[in-house]
N, C-alpha and C positions, 0 to 999 in steps of 0.2 A: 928834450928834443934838440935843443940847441947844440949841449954837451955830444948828443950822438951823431949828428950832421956832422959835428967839428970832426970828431973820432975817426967816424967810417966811411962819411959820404963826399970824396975827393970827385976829382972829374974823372974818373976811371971810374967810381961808382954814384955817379949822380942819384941824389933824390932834393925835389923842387917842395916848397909847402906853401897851400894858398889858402885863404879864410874866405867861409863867404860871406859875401856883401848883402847880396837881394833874397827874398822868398819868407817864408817863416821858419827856417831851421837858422836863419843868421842870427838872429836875437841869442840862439844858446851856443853860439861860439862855436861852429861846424867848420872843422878841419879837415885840407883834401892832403893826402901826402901821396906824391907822382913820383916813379920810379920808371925813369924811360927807357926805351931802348936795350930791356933784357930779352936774354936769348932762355927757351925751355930748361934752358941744362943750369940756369942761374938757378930756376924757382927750386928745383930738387935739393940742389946744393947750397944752399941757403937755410935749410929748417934749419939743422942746428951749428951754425955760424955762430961767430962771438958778436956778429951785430943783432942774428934775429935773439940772442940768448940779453944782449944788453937792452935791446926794447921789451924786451917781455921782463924784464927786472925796474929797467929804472923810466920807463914810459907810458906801458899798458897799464898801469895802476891809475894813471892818472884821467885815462878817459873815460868819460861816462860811458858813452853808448859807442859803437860804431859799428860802420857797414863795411862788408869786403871782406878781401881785398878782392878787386875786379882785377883780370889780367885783357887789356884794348890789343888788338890786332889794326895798326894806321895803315890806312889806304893811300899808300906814295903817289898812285894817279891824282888824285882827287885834293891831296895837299897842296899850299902852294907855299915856298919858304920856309917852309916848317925845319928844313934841316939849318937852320942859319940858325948860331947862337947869336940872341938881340936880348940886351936887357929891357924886359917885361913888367912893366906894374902890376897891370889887368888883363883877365881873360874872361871872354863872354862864352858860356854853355850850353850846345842845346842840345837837348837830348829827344829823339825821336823812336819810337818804337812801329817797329815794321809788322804791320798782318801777313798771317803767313797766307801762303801761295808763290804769287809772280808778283816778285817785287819789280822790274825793270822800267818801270814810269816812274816811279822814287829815284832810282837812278842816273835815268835819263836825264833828269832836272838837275840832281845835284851834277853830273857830271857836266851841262851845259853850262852850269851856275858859274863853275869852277874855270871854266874856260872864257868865261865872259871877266869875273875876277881879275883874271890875269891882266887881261884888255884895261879895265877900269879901272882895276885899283891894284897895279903892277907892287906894290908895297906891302899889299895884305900879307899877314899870314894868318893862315888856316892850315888847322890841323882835322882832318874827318876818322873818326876810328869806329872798329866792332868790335862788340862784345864777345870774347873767345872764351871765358869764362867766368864764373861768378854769379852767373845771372843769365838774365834773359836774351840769348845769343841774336835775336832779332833787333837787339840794340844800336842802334846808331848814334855818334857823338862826334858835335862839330865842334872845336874849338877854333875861336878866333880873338889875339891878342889887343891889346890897345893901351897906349897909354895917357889916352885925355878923354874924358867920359862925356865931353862933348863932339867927342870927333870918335865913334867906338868902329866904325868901319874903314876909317882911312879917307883920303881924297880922294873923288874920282876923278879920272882926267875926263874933256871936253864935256861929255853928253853923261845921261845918268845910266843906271844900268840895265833899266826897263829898253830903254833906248838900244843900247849897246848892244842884249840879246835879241831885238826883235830885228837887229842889223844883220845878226849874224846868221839868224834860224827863225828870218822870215815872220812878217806883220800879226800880228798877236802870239805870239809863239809862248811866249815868257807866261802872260795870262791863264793859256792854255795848260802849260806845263806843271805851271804849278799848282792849278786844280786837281792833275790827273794826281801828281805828288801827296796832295795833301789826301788824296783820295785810299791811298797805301798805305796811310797810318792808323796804328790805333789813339779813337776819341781823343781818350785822354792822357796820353802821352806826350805831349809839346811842351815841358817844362824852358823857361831858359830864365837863366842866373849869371850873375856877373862874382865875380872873383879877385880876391886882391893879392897879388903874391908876397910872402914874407918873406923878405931876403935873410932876413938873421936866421929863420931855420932852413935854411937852402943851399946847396952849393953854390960856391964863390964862381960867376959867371965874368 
């Protein structure tokens, strides 16, 4: 992995690797490898490259199991910072699965959520993406970085965020909101896990 980051993965073709931390898949060594920022015409053009020909020789041998590849669609509204390279230790994940119908109360929340963020914790970065393919396109995925795992959201300024939103959108709003939210997901779908990033299999940021 190391030898093929060094190889092919320059900052023209970035790819990131992070190990998880939390859950029960961490104990067997669960590796995420992130390839940001490509465009439809990469995935086509890419089958048979001298990178994807050099991971299926000198990589894929070596993994037991794996999932994917998933391809994320990021939600630029809903991000905040996300486009700013910041070296990263950690990243927390949450993955939420949307009931079909009308999703726009799941929405509504996160998009308020995101706006309140900015207010309170001007520093965050979050990353919000959808599932375009791979899987279950009802997928949603929040990523949010950190790097001191006593401080995983950032400071807020003045007031807290409960605070913050019911300033913006009115006396229990926040409450309310995000009953209707949780109200649009499936059960069992709420996983969230923290992540560690490997610099040595990653581009040189």
């Amino acid at each position: 992995m190391q030898k093929k980051t060094r190889q092919f993965n320059t900052a023209e073709n970035s790819a990131y690797t992070a190990v998880l931390m939390t859950g029960s898949d961490a104990e067997n060594g669960l590796y995420e490898r992130i390839m940001p920022r490509r465009t439809n015409d990469w995935y086509s053009e890419s089958i048979n490259d001298a990178e994807s020909k050099f991971w299926k020789k000198n990589v894929a041998k070596h993994i037991q199991t794996g999932k994917g590849p998933y391809v994320w669609q990021r939600n630029k509204g809903l991000s905040i910072n996300f486009d700013e390279p910041r070296p990263t230790k950690y990243f927390r994940s949450l993955t939420r699965v949307l009931k079909n119908g009308n999703n726009k109360d799941f929405w509504r929340y996160l998009k308020r959520y995101s706006k309140v963020l900015k207010k309170a914790r001007p520093d965050v970065q979050q990353g919000v993406f959808m599932m375009s393919s791979g899987g279950n396109t009802n997928t949603v995925r929040i990523l949010t970085t950190f790097n001191n795992h006593n401080n995983r959201q950032g400071k807020t300024k003045n007031s807290t965020v409960k605070d913050i939103y019911d300033e913006m959108f009115g006396e229990g709003a926040m409450e309310d909101d995000y009953q209707k939210y949780n109200e649009r997901l499936v059960e069992w779908s709420r996983p969230t896990l923290d992540f560690m990033m490997r610099e040595d299999l990653s581009t040189k940021r």
